[in-house]
N, C-alpha and C positions, 0 to 999 in steps of 0.2 A: 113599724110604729116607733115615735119617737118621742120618748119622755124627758121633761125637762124638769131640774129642779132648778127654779127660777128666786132660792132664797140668796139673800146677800149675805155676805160674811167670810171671814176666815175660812178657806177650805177649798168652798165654791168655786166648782169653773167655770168663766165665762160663757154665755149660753152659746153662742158659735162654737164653741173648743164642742160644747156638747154634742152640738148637731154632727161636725164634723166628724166627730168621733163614733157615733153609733151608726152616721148613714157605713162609715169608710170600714167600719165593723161585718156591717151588713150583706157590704160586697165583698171581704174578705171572706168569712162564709157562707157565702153565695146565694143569701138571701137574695141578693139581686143581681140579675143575670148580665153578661156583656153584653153592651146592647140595648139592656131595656133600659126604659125612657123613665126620667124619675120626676118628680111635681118640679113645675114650674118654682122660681124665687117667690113670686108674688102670693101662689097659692098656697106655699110651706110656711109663711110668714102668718098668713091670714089663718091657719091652722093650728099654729103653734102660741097664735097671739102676740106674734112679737116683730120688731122691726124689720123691713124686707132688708136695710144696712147688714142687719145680723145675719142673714142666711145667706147675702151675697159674700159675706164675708166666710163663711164656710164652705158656701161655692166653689171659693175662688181658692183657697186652701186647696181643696181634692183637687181642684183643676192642675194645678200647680203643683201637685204631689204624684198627676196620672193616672189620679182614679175615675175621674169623667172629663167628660169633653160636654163643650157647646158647638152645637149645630147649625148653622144660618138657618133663620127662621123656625127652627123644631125645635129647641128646647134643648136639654143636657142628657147626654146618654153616659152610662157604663161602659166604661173601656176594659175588655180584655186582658188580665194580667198573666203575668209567664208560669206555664204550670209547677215548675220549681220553687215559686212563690208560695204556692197552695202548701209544697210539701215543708218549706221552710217552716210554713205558719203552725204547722200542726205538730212539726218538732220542736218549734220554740213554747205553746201547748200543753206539751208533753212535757219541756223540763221544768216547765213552772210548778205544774201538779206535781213531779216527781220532787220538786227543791221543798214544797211547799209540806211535804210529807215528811223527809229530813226536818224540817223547824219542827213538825208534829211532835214526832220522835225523841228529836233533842229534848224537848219539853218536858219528855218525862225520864230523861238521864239524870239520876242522880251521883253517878261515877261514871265518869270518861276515862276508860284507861289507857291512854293515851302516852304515847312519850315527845308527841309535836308541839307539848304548851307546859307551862309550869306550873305550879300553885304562884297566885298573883304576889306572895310574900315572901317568893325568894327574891326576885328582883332587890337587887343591892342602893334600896332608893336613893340613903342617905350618901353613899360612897359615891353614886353617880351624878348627885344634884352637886357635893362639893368639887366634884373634877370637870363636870360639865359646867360649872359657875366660872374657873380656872382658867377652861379654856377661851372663853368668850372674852377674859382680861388679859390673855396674853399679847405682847405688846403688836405681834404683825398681824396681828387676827382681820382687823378692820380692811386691810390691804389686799389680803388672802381672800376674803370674801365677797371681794368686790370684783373677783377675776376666775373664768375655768379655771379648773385643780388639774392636773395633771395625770393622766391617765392613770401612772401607776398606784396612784393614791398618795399622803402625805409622806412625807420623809423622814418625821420625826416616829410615827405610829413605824413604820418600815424598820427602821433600827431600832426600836425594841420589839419586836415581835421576831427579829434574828438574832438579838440578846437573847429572847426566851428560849425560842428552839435549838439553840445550841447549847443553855442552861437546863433546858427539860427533856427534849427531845433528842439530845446528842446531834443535831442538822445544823452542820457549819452551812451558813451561806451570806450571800453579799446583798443591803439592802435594795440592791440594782435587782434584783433575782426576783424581788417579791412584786405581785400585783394583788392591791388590795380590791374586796370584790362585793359584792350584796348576795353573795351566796352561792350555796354548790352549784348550783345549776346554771349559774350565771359566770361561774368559774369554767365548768366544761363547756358551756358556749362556745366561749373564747377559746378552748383550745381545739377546738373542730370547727372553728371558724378559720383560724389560723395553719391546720394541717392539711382543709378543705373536705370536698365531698367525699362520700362512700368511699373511705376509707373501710379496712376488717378492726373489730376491737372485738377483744375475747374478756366475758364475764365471768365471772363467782356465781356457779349455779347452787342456790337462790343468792341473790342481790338486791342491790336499792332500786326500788322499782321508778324513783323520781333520776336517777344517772339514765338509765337504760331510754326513757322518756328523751332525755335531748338527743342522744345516740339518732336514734329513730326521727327526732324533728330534723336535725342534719343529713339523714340521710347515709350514713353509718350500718354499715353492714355489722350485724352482733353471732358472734360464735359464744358458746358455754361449755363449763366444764363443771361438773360436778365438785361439790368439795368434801373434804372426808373431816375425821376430826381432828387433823391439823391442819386446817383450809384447802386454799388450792394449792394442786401437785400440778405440776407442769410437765413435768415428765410424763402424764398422762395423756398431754395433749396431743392429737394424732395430728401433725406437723401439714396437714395436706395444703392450706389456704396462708401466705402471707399475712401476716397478723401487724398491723402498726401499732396496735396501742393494747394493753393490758389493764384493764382496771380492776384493783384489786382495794379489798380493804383486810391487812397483814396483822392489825394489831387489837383487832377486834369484831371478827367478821362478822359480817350483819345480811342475816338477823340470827345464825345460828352463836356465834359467840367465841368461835374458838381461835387462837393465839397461832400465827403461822411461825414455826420454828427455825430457826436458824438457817439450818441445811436446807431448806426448803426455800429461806428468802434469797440465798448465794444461786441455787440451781436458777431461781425466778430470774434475778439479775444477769447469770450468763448466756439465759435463752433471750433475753431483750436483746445483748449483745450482739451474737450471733446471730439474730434474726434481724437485726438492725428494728427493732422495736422499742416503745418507751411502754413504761412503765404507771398510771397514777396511782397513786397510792391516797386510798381518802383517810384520813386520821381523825374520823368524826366526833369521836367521844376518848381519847387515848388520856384526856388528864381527871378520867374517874375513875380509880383506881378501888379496891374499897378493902383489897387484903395485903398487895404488893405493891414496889413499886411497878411506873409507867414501863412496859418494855420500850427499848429505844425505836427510833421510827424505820425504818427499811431503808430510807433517805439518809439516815446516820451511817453505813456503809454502801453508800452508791459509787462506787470506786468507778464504775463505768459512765457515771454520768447520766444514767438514764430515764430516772425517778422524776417523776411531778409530782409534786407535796402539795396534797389540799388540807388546809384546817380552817377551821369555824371557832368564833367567840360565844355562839348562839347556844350551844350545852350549857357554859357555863350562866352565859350572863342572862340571856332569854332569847327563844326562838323565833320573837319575834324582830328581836333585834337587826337581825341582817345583816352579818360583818364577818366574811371569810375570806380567805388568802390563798395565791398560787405560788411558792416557791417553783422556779423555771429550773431546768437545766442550765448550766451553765453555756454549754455547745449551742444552743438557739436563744440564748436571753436577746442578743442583739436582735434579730431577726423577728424575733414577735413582737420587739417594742418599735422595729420597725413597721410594722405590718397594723400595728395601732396609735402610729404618732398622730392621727388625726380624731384620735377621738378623747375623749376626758373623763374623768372619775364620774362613778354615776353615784357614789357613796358619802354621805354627809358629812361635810368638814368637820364641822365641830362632834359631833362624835368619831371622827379620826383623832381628832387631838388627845381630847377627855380619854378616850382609851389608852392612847400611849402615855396621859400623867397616869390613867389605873394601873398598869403593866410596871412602872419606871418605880412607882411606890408603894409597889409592893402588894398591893389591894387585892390585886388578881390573885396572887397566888395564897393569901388568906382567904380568898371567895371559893374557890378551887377546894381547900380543906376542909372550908364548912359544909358544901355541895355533897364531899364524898362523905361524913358523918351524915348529914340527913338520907340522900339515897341507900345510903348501905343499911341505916335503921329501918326505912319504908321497904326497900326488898327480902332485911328478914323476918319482918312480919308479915311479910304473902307467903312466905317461906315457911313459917311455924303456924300459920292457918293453912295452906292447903295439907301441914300434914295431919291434920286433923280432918279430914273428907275421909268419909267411908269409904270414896274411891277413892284407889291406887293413885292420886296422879300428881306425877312428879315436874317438880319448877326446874328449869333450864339451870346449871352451874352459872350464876353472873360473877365475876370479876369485876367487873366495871358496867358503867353504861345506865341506860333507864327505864331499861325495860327486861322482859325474861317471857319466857313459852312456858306454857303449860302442857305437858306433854300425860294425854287418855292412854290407859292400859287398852285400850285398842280402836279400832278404826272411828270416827265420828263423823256425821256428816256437820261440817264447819259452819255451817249456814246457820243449820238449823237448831246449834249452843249459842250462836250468836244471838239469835232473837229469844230463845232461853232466857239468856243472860239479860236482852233488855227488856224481857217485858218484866221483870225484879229490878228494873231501874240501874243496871251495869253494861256500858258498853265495852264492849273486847274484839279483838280485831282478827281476822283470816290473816292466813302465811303463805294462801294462793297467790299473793298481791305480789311476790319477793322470786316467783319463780317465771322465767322465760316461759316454759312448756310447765301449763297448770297439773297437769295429767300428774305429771312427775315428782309432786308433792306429794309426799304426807301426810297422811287424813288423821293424825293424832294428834296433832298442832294446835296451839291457840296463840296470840301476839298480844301481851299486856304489858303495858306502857305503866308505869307510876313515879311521872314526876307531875301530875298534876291533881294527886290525892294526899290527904294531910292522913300522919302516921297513926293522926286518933281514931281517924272515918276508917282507917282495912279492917278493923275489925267487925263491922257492922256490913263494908263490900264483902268480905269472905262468907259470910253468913249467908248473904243474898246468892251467893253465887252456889251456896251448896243449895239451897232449894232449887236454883235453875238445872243443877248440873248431877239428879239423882241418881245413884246408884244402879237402879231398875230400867231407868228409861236408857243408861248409855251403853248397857249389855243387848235390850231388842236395839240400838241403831249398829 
């Protein structure tokens, strides 16, 4: 049966699109069978009241799309579609009702504790619109823009961002060395794009579960090692599989937090050595410091050369920003930019510019200051709220960073503190997400992010969260 809203106006689809649409619905779920014979043009027109031009005209669409066929002398039948189709249909279905549940949900968030988005008013409007104005009036700008950019990114943003990192990070290196990128993951692309297929890379068990992601889309074989409370120990690695690449985060591990100590990053460097292995080092959050200075980077004694330095602008300035970098080894810099001379920055000029006037004067690292004052005030107020919970349950030590665990005086089932917590209008996150092998987590764990809650709302979040998180019900799970 085919209903038409035949009103005019704004919105309205034309009555064809309609037709088309509900018969082409109909033999998707199989209201109408392969094969069977559907009304004549003439008769569908005369039924619907409307032009036989219109129904030819949707006709002629599913014909053209494969969804019927015209017969000599019989009329238009239902073709056949590939059973794979059917189950496509019913997965795509399924994620819409499942997306459309998520908007449900969201709806009644009123804290997302999140560390992937910021509160909208740290973004540095006013610093960004004057440097981003700057760059547009610089004198080769017009020139620049009228031509591909250069794979590695701008030359002026490159030599300050190796000003920085040998100013902040102790990493001497040469603006040749860096590739500017749109993100971590767009950074690791590139380098298992360039080292090739299934390759071994050994992880920080638990890890970033968006790294491990491209690993696996490349086709990367992934080994893990557990990490203690001074990250990964190498020496613990049972040596049996060729290992090319290490990926490690040394100066802030995530998501547990803890600082890889010295002795440990030498032993890391001489088994890369030795193993003729490289090293990446992600330095994702390393300039939020909130009690000490930054430790230096692992890359500040790479004496063997072996280190890939990745860092992001996205902590500071916003995540949705998109702008992070690869410091190369020296030993393969040529070789990788050979292996992408044919392709060109995917990263926007003019915020390459703007950012190297932010960086050159000084902005950055006032933006930096003010960051580690606000976060450090928002995490000790989750900090002197949870120690007021009847329950025992203690917040992860943060040194840096924007986010911290909640750790139950004993086992929890993670799921079901989650939905706890949102049906009190507080979303908080599982630390399943961060482990290779789920089994092997943790069931005292929670993941809460606060860069994107103002320091006056925790005290009304903590509140919520103690009604979700009672004393009574976390002893029977």
């Amino acid at each position: 049966m085919i209903n038409l809203n035949k009103n005019k106006g704004d919105g309205h689809q034309p009555l064809y699109e309609q037709i088309y649409n509900q018969i082409k619905l109909d033999i998707i779920n199989g209201y109408l069978s392969p094969n069977e014979r559907i009304l004549g043009t003439r008769t569908l027109a005369r039924m619907l009241d409307v032009s036989r031009n219109t129904v030819d005209r949707a006709y002629l669409q599913l014909t053209l799309e494969g969804y019927i066929e015209s017969r000599k002398n019989a009329g238009f039948y239902v073709l056949e579609l590939p059973k794979v189709f059917y189950t496509e249909r019913k997965q795509i279905l399924f994620d819409k009702r499942k997306i459309d549940e998520e908007l449900l949900n969201r709806e009644n968030i009123i804290y997302d504790l999140t560390n992937s988005s910021h509160t909208s008013n740290l973004f540095p409007k006013k610093e960004w619109k004057r440097h981003y104005i700057a760059a547009l009036d610089q004198l080769e700008l017009a020139e620049k823009l009228s031509s591909l950019q250069l794979f590695q990114g701008d030359i002026a943003l490159r030599k300050e961002i190796s000003r920085y990192l040998e100013r902040i990070r102790g990493v001497v290196c040469h603006p040749r060395q860096i590739i500017i990128t749109s993100g971590l993951q767009q950074s690791l692309d590139y380098l298992c794009q360039f080292l090739g297929k299934s390759k071994n890379v050994l992880m920080e068990e638990p890890s970033y579960p968006k790294a491990r992601e491209i690993f696996v889309k490349n086709s990367w074989n992934i080994s893990t090692e557990k990490v203690d409370n001074k990250g990964l120990d190498i020496c613990n690695f049972s040596n049996e599989i060729n290992i090319d690449m290490i990926y490690t985060t040394p100066s802030h591990q995530f998501p547990l937090g803890m600082i890889m100590p010295i002795s440990r990053r030498q032993k890391l460097l001489e088994f890369a050595e030795q193993n003729d292995s490289f090293i990446i080092e992600d330095d994702y959050d390393s300039e939020l410091r909130y009690y000490e200075k930054p430790v230096p980077a692992l890359k500040s004694i790479d004496y063997p050369d072996r280190v890939i330095y990745l860092g992001t602008f996205s902590k500071i300035l916003s995540p949705s920003f998109r702008m992070s970098y690869i410091v190369l080894p020296e030993q393969f810099t040529e070789d990788f930019l050979e292996r992408f001379k044919m392709h060109n920055s995917t990263v926007n000029l003019i915020n390459q510019i703007a950012l190297a006037n932010v960086l050159s004067s000084g902005d950055y690292d006032r933006l930096v200051r003010k960051m580690n004052h606000i976060f450090k005030k928002r995490y000790e107020a989750f900090q002197n709220g949870f120690d007021s919970f009847k329950v025992p349950i203690k917040v992860s030590h943060n040194v840096s960073g924007q986010y911290f665990l909640v750790n139950f005086p004993t086992k929890i089932n993670q799921y079901e503190m989650i939905k706890r917590a949102l049906d009190v209008g507080v979303k908080v996150y599982d630390t399943m997400q961060f482990w290779q092998e789920e089994a092997e987590c943790p069931h005292e764990h929670l993941f809460l992010g606060f860069s994107k809650i103002e320091l006056e709302n925790i005290p009304d979040c903590i509140e919520r969260l103690k009604k979700a998180w009672d004393i009574i019900e976390i002893e029977k799970s």
